[in-house]
N, C-alpha and C positions, 0 to 999 in steps of 0.2 A: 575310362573316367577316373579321375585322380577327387581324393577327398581330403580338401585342406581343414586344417585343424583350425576350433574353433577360435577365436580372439579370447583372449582370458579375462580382458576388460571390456565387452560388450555387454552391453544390456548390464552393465554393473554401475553401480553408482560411485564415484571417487570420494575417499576420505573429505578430501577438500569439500565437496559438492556436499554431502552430508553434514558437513560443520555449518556450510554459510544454510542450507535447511533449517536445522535442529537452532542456530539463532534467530532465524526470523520467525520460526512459530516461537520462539521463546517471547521474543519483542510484542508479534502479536499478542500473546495472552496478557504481557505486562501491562499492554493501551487497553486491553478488553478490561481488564483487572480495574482500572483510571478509569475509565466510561462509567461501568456499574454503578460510581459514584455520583452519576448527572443529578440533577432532580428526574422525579417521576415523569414531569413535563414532557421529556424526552424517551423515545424508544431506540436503540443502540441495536442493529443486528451485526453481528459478527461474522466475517468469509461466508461472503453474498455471493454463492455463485454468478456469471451470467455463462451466454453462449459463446464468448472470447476469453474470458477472464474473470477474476474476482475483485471482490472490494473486498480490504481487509476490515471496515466498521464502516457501517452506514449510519448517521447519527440523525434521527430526523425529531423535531424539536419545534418550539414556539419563534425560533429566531432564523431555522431556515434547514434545510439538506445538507449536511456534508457527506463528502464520501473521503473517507481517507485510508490514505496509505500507508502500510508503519514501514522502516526505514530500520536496520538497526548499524545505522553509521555509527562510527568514532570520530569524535572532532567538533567541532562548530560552524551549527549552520549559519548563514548569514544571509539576509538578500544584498543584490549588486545592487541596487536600486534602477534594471531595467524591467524587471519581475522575473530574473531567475534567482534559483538557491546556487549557494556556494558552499563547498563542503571545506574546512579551511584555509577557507580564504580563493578557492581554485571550485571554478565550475565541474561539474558532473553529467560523465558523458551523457547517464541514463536521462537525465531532464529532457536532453534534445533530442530522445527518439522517444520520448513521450509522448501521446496525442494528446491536443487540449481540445477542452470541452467548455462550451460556454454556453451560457441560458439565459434567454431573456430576463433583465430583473423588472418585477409587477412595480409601479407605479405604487400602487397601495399595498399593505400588507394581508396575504392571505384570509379569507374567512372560512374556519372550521365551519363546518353543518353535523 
């Protein structure tokens, strides 16, 4: 039985991989920072686990649900006018292996109890 040595970069995290980390909780905390300023109207929870993945701010409010995702691109978003973003000026792979989620919209507006 022969015993190869171990990989020196397994199970380790690359510089790279830690930078584009250490920006997106940065970004997060910057939108979480912007939310806290809603009105009260609104309850804001922040990296919502679920059983696949997170939301990075769930903002639910007098005017509806969001759930959003922070981003910490460089550049300028734009929409194409089909309903994608465009990062500038040039689509982004990540959109298209997005799932989209859609929900009935009510007819009337919800009534609190």
């Amino acid at each position: 039985m022969s015993i190869c040595p171990a990989r020196p970069d397994k199970g380790r995290t690359s510089d790279k991989k830690r930078t584009e980390l250490r920006k997106g909780a940065n970004g997060e905390a910057a939108v979480a920072f912007i939310l806290d300023n809603l009105p009260d109207s609104f309850c804001v929870i922040n990296d919502l686990s679920t059983k696949k993945s997170n939301i990075d701010h769930l903002v639910v409010g007098p005017t509806g649900v969001f759930a959003l995702d922070t981003k910490t691109w460089r550049g300028i978003i734009s929409p194409d006018g089909n309903g994608e973003l465009l990062l500038n000026g040039r689509p982004r792979m990540f959109f298209s292996s997005m799932p989209t989620l859609s929900f009935p919209v009510p007819e009337s507006p919800p009534v609190w109890v």
